[in-house]
C-alpha positions in Angstrom: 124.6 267.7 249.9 127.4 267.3 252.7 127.7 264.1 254.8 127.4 265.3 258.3 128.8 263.2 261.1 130.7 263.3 264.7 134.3 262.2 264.7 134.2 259.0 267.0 137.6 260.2 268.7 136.8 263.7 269.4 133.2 264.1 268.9 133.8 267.4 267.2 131.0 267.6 264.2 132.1 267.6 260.4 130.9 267.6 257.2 132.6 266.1 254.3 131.5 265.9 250.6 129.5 263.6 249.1 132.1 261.5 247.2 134.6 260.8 250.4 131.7 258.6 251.4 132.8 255.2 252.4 136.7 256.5 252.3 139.1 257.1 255.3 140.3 260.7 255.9 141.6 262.7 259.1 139.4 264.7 261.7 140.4 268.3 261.1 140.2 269.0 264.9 142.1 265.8 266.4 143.9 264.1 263.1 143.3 260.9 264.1 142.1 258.5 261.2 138.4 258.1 260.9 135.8 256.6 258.4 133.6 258.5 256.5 130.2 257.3 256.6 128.3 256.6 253.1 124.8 258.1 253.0 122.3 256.0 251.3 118.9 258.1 249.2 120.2 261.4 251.6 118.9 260.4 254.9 120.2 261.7 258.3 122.6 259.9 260.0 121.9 258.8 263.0 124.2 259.5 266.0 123.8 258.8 269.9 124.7 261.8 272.1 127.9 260.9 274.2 127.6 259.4 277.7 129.7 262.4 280.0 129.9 259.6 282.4 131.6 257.1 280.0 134.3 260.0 278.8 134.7 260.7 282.0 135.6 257.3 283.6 137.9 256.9 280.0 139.8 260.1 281.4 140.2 258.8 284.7 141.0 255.0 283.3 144.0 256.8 280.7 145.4 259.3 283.8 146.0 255.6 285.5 147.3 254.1 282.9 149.9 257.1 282.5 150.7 257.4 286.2 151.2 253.5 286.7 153.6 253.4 283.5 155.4 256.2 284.6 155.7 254.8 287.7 157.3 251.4 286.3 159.3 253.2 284.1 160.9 255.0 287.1 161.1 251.7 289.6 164.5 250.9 290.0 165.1 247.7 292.3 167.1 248.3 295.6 168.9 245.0 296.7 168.4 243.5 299.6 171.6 243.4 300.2 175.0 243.1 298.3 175.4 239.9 295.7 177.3 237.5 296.9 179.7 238.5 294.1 179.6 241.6 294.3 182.5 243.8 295.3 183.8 247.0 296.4 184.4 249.9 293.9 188.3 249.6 295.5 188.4 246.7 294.7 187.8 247.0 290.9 191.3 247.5 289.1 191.3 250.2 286.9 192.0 247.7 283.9 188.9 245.8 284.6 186.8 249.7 285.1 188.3 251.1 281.7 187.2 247.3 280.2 183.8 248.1 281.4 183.2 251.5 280.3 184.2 250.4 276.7 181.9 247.5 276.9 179.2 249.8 278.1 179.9 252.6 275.2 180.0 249.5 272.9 176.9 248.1 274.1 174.7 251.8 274.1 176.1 252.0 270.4 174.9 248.4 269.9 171.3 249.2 271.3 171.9 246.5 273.9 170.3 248.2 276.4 169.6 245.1 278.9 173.2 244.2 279.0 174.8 248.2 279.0 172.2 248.5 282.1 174.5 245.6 283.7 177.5 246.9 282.7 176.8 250.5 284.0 175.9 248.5 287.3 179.5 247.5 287.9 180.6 250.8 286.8 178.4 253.1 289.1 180.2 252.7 292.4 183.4 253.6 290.9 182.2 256.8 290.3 185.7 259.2 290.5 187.5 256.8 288.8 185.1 255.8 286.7 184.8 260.0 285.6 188.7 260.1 285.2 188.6 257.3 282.7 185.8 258.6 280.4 187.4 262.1 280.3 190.4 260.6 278.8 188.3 258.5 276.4 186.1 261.7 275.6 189.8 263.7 275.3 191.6 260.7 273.7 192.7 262.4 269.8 192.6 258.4 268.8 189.5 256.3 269.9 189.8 252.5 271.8 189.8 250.3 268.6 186.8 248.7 270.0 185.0 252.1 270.0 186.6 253.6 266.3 183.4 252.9 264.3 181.3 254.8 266.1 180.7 258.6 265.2 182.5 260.9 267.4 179.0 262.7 267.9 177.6 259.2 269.0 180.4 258.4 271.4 180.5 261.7 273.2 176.8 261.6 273.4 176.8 258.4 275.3 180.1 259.3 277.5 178.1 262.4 278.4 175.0 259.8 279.0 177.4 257.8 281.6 178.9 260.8 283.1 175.3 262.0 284.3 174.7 258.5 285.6 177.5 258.5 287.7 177.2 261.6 289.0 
């Protein structure tokens, strides 16, 4: 005799074998990870009929969810106005823009991501300059020394990363 139940995910009806009672296995229809009831002297199992009005709400619930946490995930702030230390892209040397780029690069490879998002801040309104120094380092035959442990692949990946954030 099968053990006949409703995934609790899915709702989709299957029966199992008698001996994966009271083990874990997968839903066939939705794969998520599900319990498999134990039958005791072979009576039916009871099951409650799902509420539409419950999945329903759920679906609405998880669409807001997605939306809102896209929508965070796209937020960027806009300033008020420009930091009192902030200053023009002209006014950047090119010393201190190549010193940046490599300390973003180095960053990205690091997975610093909180302090490359700074860096890339300070790069962002240099842009044509900004472009002219990461083609040389993307052309370069011998990498910075602060950039020569990380892959080739790697580095033009995240040069090519930068480059679309600039542009």
């Amino acid at each position: 005799m099968a053990i006949i139940f409703h995934c609790e995910h899915c709702g989709k009806k299957i029966e199992a074998a008698d001996s994966t009672g009271g083990k874990w296995g997968k839903c066939p229809a939705c794969h998520n990870k599900l319990y498999v009831p134990r039958l005791d002297s072979g009576k039916e199992l009871k099951l409650t009929p799902i509420d539409e009005s419950d999945e329903a709400k759920q679906k609405q619930l998880m669409d807001e969810t997605y939306k809102l946490t896209q929508d965070i995930l796209l937020e960027r702030e806009v300033p008020n106005g420009p930091p009192e230390d902030a200053r023009s892209a002209s006014e950047i040397s090119d010393k201190e823009l190549d010193k940046n780029i490599i300390l973003y690069l180095r960053q990205m490879a690091d997975g610093e991501l909180d302090q490359a998002q700074k860096t890339a801040e300070l790069i962002v309104p240099a842009h044509t300059r900004a472009i002219e120094i990461l083609d040389r380092i993307a052309l370069s035959e011998m990498p910075e020394p602060e950039l020569a442990d990380i892959p080739q692949q790697v580095l033009s990946g995240l040069i090519r990363n930068l480059r679309t954030r600039i542009s």
